[in-house]
C-alpha positions as CSV (number, residue, x, y, z in Angstrom):
1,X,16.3,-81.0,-98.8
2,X,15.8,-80.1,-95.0
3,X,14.3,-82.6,-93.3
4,X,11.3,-80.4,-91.6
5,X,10.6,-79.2,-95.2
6,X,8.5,-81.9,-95.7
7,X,6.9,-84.7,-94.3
8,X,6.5,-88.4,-95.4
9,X,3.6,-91.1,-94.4
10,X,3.4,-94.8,-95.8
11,X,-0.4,-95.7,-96.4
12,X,-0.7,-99.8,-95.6
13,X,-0.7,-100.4,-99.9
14,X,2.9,-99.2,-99.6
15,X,2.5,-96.4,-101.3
16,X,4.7,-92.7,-99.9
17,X,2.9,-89.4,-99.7
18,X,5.1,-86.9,-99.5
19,X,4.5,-83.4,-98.1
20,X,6.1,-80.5,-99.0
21,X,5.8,-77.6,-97.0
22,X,5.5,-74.3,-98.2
23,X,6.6,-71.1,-97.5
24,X,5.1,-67.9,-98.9
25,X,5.5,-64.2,-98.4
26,X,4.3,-62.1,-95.6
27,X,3.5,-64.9,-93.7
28,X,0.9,-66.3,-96.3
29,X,2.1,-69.7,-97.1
30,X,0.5,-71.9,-100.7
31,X,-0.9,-74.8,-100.2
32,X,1.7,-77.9,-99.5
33,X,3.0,-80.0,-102.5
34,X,1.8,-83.3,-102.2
35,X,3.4,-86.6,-104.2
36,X,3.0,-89.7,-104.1
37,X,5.3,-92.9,-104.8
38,X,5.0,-96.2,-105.6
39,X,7.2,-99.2,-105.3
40,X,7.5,-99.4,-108.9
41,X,8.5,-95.5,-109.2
42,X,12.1,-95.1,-109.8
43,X,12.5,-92.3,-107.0
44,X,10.7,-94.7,-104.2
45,X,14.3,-96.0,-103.1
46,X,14.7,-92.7,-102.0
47,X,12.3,-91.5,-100.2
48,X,11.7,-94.9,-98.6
49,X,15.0,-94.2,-97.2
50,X,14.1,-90.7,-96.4
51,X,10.8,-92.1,-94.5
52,X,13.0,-94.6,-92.5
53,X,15.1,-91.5,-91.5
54,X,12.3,-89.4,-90.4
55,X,10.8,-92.5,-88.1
56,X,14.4,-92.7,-86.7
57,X,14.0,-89.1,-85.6
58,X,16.5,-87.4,-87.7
């Protein structure tokens, strides 16, 4: 996934949101997806690593 597809913050309990941009026709986007994670959440590993990535400035 491309990194300015989405966009990750980590709230002080830990826990990821995840924004996922949207793109829509003629200009009209939907609403962004919006997920969160958990430490105990088997995908958390990743987009930790993800989050770490986009604070590096990749």
């Amino acid at each position: 996934m491309e990194v300015e597809k989405y966009t990750i913050e980590r709230r002080p309990n830990g826990v990821l949101l995840v924004h996922v941009h949207s793109e829509g026709p003629d200009g009209q986007p939907l609403p962004d997806a919006v997920f969160t994670f958990r430490p105990i959440d088997p995908q958390y590993e990743i987009w930790s690593r993800r989050f770490a990535e986009q604070q590096a400035g990749r």
